[in-house]
mmJSON file of the N, C-alpha and C atoms, coordinates in Angstrom:
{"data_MODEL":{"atom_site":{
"group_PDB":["ATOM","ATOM","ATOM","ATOM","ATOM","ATOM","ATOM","ATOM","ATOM","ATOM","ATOM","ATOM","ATOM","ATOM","ATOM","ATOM","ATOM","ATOM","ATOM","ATOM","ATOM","ATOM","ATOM","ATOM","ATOM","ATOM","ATOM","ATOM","ATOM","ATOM","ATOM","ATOM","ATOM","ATOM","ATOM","ATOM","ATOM","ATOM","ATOM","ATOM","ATOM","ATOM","ATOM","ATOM","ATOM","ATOM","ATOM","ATOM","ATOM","ATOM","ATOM","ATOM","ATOM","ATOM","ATOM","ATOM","ATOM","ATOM","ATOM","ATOM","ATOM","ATOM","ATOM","ATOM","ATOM","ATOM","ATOM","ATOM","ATOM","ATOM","ATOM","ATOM","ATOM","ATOM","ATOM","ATOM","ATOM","ATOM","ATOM","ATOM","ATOM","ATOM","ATOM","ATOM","ATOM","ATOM","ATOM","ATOM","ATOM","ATOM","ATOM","ATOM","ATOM","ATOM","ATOM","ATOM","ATOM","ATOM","ATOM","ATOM","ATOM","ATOM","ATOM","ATOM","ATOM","ATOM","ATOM","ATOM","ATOM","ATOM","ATOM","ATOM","ATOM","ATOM","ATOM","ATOM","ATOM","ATOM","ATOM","ATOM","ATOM","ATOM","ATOM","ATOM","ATOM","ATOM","ATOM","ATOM","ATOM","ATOM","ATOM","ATOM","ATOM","ATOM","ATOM","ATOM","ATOM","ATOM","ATOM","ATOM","ATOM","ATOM","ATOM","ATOM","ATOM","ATOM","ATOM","ATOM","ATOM","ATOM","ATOM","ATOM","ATOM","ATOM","ATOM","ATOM","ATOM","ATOM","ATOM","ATOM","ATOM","ATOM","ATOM","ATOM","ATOM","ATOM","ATOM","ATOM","ATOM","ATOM","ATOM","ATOM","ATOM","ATOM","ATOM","ATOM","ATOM","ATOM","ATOM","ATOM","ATOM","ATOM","ATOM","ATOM","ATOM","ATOM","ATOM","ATOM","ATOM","ATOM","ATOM","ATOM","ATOM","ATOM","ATOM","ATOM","ATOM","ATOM","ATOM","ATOM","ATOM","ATOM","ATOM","ATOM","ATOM","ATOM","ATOM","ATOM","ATOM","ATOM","ATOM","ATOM","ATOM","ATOM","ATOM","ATOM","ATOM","ATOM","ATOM","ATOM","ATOM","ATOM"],
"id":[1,2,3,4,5,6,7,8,9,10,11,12,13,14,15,16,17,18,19,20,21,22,23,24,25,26,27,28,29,30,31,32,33,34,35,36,37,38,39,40,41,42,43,44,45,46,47,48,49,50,51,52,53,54,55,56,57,58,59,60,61,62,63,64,65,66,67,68,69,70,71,72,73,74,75,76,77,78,79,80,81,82,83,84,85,86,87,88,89,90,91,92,93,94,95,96,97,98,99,100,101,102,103,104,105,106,107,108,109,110,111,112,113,114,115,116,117,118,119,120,121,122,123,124,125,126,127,128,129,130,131,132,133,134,135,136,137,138,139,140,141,142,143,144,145,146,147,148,149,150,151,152,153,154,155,156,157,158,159,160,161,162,163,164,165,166,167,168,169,170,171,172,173,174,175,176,177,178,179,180,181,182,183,184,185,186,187,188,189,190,191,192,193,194,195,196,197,198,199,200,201,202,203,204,205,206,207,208,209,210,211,212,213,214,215,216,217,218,219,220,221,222],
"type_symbol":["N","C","C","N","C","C","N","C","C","N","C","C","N","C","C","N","C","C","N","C","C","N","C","C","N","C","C","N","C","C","N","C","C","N","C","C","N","C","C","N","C","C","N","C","C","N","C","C","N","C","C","N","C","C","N","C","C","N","C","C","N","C","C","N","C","C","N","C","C","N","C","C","N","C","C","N","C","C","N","C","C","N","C","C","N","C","C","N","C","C","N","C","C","N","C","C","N","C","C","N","C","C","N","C","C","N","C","C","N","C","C","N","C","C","N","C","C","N","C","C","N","C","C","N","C","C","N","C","C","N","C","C","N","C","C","N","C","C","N","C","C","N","C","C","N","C","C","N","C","C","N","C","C","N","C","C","N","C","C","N","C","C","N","C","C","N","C","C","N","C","C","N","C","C","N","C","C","N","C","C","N","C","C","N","C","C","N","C","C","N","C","C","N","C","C","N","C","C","N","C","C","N","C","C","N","C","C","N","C","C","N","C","C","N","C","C","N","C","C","N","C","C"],
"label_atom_id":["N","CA","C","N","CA","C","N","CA","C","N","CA","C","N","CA","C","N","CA","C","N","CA","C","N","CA","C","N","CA","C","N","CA","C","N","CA","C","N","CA","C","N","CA","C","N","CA","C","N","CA","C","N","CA","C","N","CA","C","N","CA","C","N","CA","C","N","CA","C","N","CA","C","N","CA","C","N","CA","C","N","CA","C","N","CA","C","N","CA","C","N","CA","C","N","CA","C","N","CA","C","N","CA","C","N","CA","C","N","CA","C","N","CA","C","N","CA","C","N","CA","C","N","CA","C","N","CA","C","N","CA","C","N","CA","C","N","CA","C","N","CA","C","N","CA","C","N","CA","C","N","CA","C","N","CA","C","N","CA","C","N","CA","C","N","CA","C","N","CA","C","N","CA","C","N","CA","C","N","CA","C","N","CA","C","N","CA","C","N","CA","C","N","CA","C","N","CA","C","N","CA","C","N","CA","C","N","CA","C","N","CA","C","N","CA","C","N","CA","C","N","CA","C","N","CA","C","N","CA","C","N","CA","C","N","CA","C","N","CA","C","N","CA","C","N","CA","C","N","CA","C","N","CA","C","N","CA","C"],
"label_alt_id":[null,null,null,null,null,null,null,null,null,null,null,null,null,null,null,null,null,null,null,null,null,null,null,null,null,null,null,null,null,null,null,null,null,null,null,null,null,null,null,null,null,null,null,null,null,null,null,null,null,null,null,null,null,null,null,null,null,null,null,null,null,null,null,null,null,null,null,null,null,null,null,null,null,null,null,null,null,null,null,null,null,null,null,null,null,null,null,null,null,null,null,null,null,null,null,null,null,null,null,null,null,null,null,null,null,null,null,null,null,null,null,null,null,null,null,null,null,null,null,null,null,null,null,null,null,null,null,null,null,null,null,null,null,null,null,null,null,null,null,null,null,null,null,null,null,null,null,null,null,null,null,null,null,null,null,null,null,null,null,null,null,null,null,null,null,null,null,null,null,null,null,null,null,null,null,null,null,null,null,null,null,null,null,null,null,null,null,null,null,null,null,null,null,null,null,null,null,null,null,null,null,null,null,null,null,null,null,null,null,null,null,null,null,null,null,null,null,null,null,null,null,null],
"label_comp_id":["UNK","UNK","UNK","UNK","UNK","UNK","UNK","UNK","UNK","UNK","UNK","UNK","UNK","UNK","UNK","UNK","UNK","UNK","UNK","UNK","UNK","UNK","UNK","UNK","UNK","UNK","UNK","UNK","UNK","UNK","UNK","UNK","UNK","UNK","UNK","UNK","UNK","UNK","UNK","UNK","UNK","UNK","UNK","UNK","UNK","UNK","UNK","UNK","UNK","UNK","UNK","UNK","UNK","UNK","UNK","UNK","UNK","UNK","UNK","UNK","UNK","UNK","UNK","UNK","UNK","UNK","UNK","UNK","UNK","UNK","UNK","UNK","UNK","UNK","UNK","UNK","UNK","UNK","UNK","UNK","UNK","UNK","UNK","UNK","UNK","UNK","UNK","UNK","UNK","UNK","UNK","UNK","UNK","UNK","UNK","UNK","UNK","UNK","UNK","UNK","UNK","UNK","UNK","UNK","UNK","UNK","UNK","UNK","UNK","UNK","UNK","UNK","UNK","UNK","UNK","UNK","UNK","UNK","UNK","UNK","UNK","UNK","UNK","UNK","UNK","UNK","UNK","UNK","UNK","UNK","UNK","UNK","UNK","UNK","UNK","UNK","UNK","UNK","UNK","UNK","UNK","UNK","UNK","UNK","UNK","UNK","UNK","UNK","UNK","UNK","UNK","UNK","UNK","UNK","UNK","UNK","UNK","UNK","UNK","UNK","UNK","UNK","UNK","UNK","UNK","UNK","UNK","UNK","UNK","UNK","UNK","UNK","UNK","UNK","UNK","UNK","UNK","UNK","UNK","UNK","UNK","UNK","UNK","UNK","UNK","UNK","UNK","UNK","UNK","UNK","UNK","UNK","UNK","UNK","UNK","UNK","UNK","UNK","UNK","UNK","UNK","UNK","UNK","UNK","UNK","UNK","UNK","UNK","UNK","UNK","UNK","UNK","UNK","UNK","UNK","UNK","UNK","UNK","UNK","UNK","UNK","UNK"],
"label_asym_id":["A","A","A","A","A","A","A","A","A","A","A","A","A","A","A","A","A","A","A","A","A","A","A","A","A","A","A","A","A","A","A","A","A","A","A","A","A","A","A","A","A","A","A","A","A","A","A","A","A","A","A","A","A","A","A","A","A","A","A","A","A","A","A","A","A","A","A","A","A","A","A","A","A","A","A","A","A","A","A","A","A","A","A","A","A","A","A","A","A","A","A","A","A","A","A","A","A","A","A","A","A","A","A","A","A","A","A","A","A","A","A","A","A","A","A","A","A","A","A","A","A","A","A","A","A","A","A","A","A","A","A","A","A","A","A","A","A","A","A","A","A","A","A","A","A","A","A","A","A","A","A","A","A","A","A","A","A","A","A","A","A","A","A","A","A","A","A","A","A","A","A","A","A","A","A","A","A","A","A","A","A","A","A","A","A","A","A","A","A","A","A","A","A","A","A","A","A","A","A","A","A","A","A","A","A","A","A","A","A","A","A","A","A","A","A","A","A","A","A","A","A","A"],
"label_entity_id":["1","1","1","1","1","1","1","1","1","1","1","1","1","1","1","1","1","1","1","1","1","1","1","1","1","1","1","1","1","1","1","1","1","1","1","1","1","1","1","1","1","1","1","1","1","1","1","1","1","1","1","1","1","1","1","1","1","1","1","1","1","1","1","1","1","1","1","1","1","1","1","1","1","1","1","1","1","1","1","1","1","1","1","1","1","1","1","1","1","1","1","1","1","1","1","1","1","1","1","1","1","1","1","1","1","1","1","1","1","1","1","1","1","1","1","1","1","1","1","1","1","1","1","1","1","1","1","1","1","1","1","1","1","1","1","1","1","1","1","1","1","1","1","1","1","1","1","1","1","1","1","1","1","1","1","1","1","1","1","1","1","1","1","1","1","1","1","1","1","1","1","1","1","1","1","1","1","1","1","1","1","1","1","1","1","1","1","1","1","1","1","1","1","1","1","1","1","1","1","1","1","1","1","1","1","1","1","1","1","1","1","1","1","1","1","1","1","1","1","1","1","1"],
"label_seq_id":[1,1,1,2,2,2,3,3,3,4,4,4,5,5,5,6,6,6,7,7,7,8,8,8,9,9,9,10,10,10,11,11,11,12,12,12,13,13,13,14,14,14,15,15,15,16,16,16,17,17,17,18,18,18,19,19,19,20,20,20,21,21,21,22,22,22,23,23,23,24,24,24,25,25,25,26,26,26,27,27,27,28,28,28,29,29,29,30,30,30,31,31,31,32,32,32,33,33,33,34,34,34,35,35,35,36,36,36,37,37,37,38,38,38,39,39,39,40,40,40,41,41,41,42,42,42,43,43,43,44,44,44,45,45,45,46,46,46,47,47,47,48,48,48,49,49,49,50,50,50,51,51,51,52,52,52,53,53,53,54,54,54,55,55,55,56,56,56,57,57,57,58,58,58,59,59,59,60,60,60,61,61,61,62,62,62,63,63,63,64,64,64,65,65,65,66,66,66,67,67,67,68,68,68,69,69,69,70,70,70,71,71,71,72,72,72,73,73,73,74,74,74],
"pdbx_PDB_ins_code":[null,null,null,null,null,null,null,null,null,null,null,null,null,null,null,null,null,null,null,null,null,null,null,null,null,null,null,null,null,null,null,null,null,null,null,null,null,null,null,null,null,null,null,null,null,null,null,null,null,null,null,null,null,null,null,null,null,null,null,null,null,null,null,null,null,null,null,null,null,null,null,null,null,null,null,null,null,null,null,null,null,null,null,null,null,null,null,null,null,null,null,null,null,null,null,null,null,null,null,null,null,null,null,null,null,null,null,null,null,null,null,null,null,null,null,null,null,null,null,null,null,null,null,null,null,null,null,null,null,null,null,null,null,null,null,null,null,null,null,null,null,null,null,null,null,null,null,null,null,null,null,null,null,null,null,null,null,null,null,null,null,null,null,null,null,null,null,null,null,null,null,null,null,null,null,null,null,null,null,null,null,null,null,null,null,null,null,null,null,null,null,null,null,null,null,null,null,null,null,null,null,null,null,null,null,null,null,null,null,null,null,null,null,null,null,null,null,null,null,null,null,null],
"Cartn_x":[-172.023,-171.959,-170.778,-170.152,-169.325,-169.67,-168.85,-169.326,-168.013,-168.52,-167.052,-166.219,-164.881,-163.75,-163.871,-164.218,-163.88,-165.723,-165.899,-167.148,-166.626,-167.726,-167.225,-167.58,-166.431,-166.393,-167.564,-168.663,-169.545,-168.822,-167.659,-166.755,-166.509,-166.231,-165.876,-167.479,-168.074,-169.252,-170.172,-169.917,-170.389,-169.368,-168.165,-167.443,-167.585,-167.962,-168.856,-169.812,-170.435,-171.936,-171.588,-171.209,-170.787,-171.188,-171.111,-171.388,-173.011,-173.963,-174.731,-176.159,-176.192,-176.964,-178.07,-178.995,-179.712,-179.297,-179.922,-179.724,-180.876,-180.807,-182.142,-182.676,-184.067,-184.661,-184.545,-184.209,-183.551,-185.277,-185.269,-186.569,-186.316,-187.667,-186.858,-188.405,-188.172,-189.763,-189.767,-190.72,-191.593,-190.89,-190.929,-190.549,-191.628,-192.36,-193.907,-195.074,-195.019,-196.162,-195.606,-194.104,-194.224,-194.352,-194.62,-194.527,-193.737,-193.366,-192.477,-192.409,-191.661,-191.879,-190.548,-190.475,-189.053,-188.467,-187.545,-186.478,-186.921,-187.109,-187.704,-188.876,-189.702,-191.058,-192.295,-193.08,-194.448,-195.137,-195.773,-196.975,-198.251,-199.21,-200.25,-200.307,-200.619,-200.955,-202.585,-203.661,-205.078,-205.367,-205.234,-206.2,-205.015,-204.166,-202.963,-202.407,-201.486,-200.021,-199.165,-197.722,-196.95,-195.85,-194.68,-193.52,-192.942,-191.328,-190.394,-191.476,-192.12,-192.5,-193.767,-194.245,-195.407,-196.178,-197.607,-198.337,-198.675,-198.435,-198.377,-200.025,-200.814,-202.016,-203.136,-204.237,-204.829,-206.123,-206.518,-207.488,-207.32,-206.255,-205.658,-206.493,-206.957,-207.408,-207.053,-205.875,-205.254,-206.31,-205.892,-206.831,-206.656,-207.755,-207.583,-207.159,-206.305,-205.776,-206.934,-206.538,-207.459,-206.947,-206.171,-206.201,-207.169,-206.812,-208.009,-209.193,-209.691,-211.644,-212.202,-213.114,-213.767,-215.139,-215.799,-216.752,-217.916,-218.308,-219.165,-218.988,-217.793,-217.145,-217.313,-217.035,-216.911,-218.322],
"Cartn_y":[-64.42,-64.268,-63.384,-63.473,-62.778,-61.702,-60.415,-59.032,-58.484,-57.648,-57.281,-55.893,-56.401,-55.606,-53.988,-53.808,-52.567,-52.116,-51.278,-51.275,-51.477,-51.786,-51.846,-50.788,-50.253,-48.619,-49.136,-47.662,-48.295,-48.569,-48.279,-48.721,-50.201,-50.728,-51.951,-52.996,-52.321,-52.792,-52.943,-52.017,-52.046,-52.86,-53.019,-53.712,-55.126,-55.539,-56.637,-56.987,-56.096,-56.342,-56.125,-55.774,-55.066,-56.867,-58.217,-58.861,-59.835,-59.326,-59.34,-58.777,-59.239,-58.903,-59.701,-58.782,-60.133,-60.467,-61.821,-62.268,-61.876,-61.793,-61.93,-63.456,-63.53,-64.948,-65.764,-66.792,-67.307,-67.907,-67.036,-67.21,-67.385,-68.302,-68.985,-68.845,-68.79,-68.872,-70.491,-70.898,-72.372,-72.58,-73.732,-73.881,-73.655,-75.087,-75.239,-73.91,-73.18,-72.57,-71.076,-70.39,-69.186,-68.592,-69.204,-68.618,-68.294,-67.433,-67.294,-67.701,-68.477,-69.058,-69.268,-69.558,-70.064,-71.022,-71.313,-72.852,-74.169,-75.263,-76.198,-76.094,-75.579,-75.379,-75.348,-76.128,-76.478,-75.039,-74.954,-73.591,-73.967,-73.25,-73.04,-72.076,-72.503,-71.928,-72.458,-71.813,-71.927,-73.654,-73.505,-74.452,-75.309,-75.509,-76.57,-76.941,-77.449,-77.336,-78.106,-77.174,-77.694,-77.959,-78.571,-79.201,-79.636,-79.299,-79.356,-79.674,-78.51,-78.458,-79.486,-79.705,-81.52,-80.863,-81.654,-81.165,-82.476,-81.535,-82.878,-83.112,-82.279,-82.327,-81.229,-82.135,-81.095,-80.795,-79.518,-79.142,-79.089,-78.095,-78.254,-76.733,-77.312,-76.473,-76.604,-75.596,-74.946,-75.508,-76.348,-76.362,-75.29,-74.27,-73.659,-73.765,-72.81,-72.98,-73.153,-73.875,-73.982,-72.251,-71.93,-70.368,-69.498,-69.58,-68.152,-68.419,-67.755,-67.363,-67.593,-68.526,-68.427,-67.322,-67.384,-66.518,-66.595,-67.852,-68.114,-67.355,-67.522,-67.654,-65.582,-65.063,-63.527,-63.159],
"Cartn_z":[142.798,141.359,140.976,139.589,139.138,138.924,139.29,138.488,137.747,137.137,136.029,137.048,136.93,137.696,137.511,136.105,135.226,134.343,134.345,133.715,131.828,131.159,129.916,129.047,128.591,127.881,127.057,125.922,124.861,123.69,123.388,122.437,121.974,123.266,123.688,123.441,124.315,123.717,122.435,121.843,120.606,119.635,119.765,118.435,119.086,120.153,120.6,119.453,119.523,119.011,117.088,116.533,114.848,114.47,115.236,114.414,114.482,115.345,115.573,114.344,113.698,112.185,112.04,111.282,110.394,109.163,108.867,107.135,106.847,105.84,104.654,104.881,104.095,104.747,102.975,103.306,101.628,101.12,100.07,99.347,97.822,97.08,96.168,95.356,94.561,92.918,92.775,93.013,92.632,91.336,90.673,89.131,88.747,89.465,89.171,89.095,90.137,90.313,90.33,89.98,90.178,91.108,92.038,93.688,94.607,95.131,95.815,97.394,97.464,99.177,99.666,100.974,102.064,101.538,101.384,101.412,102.249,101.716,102.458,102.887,102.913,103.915,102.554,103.589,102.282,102.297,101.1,100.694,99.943,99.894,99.791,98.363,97.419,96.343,95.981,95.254,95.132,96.007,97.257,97.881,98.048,97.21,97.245,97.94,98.964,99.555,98.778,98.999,97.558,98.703,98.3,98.696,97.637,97.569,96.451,95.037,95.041,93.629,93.183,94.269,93.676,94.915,94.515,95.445,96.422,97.199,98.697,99.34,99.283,99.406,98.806,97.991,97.158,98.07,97.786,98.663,100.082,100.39,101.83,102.372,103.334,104.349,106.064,106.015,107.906,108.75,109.146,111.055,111.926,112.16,113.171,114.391,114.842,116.407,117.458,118.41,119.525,120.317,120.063,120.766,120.531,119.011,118.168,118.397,118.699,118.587,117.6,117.801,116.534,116.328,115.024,115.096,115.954,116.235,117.095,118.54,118.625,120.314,120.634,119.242,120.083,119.98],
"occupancy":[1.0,1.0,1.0,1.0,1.0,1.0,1.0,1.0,1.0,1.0,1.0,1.0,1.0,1.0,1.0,1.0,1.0,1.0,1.0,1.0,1.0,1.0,1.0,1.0,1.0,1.0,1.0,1.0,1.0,1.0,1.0,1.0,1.0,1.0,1.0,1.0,1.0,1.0,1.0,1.0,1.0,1.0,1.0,1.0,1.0,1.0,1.0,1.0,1.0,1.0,1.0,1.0,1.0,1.0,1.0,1.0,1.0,1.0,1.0,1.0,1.0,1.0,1.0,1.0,1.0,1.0,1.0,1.0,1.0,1.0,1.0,1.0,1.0,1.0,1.0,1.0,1.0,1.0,1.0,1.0,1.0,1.0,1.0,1.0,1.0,1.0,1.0,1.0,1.0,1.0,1.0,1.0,1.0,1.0,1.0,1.0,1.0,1.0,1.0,1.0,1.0,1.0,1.0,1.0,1.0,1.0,1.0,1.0,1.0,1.0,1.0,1.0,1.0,1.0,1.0,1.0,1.0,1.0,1.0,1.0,1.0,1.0,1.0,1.0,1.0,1.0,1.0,1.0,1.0,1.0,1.0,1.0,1.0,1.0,1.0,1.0,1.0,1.0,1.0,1.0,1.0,1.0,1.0,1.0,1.0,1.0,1.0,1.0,1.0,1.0,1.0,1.0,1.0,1.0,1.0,1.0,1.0,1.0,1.0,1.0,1.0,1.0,1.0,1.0,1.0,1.0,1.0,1.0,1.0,1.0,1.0,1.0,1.0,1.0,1.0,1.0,1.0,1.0,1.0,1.0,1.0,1.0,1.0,1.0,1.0,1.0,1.0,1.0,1.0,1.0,1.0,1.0,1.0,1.0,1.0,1.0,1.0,1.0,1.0,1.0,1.0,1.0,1.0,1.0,1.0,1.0,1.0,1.0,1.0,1.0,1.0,1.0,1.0,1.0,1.0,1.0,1.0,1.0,1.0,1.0,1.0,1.0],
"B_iso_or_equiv":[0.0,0.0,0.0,0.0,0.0,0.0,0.0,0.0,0.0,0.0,0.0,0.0,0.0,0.0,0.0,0.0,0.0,0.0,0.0,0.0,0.0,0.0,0.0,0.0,0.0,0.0,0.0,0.0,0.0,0.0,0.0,0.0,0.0,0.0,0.0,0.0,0.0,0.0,0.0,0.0,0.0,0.0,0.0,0.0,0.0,0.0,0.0,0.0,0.0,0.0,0.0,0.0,0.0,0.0,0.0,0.0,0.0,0.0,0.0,0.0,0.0,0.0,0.0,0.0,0.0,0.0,0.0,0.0,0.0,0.0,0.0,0.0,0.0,0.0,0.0,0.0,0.0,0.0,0.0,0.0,0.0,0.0,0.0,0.0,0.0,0.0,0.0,0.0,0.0,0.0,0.0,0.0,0.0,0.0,0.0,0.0,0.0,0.0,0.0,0.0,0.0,0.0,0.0,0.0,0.0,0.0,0.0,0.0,0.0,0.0,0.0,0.0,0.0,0.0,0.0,0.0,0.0,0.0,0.0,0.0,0.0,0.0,0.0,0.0,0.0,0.0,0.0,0.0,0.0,0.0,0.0,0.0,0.0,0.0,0.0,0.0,0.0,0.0,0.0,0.0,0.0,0.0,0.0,0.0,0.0,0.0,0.0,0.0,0.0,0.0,0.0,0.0,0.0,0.0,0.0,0.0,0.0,0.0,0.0,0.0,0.0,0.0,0.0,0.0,0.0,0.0,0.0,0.0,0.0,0.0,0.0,0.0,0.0,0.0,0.0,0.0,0.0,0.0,0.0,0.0,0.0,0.0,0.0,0.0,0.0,0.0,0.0,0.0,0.0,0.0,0.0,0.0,0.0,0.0,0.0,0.0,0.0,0.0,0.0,0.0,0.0,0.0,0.0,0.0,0.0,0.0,0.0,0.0,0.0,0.0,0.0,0.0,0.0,0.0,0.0,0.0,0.0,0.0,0.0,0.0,0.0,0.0],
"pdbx_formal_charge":[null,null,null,null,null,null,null,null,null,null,null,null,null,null,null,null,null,null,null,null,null,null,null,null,null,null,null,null,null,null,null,null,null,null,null,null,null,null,null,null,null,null,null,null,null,null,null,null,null,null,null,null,null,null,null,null,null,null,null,null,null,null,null,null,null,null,null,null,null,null,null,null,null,null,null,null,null,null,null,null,null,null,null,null,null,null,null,null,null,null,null,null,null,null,null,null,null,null,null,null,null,null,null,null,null,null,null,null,null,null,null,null,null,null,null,null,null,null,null,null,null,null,null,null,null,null,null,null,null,null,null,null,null,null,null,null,null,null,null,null,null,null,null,null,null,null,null,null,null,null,null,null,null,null,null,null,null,null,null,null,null,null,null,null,null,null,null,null,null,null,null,null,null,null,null,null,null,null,null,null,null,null,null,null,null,null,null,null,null,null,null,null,null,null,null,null,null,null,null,null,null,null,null,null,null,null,null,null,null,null,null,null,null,null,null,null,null,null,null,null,null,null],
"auth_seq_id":[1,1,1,2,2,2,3,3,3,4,4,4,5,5,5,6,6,6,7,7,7,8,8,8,9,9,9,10,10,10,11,11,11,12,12,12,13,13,13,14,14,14,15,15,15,16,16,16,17,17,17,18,18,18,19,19,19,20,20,20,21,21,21,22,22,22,23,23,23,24,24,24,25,25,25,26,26,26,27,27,27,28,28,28,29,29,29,30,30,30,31,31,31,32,32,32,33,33,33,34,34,34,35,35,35,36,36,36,37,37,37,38,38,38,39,39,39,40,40,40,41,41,41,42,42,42,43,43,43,44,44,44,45,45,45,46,46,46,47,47,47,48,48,48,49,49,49,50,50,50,51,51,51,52,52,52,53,53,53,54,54,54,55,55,55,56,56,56,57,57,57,58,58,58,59,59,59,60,60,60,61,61,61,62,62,62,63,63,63,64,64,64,65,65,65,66,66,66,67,67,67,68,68,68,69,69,69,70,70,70,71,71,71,72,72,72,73,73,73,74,74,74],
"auth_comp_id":["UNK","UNK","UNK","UNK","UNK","UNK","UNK","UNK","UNK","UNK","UNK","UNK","UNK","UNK","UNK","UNK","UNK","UNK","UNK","UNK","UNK","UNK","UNK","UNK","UNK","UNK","UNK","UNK","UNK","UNK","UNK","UNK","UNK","UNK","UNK","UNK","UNK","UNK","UNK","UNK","UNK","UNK","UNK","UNK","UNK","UNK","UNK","UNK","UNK","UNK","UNK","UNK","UNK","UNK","UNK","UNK","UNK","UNK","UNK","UNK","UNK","UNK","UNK","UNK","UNK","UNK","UNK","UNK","UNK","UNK","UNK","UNK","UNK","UNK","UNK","UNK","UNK","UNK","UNK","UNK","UNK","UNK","UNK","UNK","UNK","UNK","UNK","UNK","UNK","UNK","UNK","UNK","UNK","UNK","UNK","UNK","UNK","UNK","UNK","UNK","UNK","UNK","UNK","UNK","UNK","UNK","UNK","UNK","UNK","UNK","UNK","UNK","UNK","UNK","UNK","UNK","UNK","UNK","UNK","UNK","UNK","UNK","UNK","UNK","UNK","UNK","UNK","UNK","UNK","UNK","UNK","UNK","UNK","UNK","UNK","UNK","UNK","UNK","UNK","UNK","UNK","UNK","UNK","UNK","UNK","UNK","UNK","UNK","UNK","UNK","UNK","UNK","UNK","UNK","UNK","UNK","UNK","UNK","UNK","UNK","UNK","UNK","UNK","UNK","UNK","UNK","UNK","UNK","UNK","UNK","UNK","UNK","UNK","UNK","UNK","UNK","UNK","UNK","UNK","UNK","UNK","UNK","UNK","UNK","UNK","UNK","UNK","UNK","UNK","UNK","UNK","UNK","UNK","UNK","UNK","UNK","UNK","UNK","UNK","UNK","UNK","UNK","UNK","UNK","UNK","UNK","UNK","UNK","UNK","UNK","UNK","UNK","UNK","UNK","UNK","UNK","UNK","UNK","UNK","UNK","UNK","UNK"],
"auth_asym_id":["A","A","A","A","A","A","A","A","A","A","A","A","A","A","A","A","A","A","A","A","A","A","A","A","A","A","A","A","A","A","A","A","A","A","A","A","A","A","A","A","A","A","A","A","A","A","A","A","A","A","A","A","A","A","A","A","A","A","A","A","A","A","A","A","A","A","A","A","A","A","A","A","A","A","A","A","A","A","A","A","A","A","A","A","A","A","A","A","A","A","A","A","A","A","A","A","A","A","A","A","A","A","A","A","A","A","A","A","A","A","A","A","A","A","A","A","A","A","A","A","A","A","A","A","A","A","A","A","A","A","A","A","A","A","A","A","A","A","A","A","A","A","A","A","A","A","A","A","A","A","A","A","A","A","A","A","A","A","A","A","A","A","A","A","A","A","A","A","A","A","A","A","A","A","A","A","A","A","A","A","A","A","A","A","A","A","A","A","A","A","A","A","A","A","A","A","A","A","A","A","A","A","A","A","A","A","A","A","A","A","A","A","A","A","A","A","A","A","A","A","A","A"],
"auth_atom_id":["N","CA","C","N","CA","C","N","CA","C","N","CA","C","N","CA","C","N","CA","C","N","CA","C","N","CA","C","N","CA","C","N","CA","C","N","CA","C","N","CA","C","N","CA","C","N","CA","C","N","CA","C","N","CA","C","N","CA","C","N","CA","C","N","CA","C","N","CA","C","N","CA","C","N","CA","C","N","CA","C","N","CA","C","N","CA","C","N","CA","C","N","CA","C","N","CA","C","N","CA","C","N","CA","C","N","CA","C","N","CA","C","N","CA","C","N","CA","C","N","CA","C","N","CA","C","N","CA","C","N","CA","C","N","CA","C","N","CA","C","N","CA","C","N","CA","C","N","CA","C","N","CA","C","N","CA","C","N","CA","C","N","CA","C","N","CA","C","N","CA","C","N","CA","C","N","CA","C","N","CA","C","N","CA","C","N","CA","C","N","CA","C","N","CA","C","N","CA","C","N","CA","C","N","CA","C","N","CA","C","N","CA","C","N","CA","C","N","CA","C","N","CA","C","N","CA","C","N","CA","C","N","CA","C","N","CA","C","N","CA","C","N","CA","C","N","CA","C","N","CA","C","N","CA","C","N","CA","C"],
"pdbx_PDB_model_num":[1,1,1,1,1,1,1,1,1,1,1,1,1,1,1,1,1,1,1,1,1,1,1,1,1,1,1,1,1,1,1,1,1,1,1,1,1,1,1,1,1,1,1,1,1,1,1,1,1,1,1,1,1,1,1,1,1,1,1,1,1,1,1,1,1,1,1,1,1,1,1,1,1,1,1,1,1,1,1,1,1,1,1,1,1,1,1,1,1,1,1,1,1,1,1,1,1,1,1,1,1,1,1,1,1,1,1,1,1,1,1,1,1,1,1,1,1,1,1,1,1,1,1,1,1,1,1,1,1,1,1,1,1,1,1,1,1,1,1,1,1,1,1,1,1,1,1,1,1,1,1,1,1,1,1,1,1,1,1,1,1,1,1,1,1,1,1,1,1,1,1,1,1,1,1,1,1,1,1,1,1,1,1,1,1,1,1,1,1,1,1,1,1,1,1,1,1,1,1,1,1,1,1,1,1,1,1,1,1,1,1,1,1,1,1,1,1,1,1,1,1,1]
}}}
């Protein structure tokens, strides 16, 4: 394997890194519903799931993970 000739000063290393950031996560208010949610991605407002503003399914209820425990189980 390769190893480096010279060790790398933390100088060097760090102006490496100066562009290594986070963004902010692009979040946007519903027209429809006032809600605030992610870009592209469906939400859940009273029972709802919404997508670009229309509701894609009414009375939506999450399927639980087969991971999580249920109440029975603990």
């Amino acid at each position: 394997m390769a190893h480096p000739k010279r060790r790398t000063s933390s100088a060097v290393r760090d102006k490496r890194r100066t562009h290594y950031k986070l963004t902010p996560k692009a979040v946007t208010a519903c027209q429809t519903t006032g809600e605030l949610h992610l870009r592209h991605k469906a939400y859940v407002v009273d029972g709802d799931l919404y997508l670009n503003g229309k509701v894609a399914i009414k009375d939506y209820a999450p399927v639980a993970s087969a991971a999580a425990p249920t109440e029975d189980e603990e």
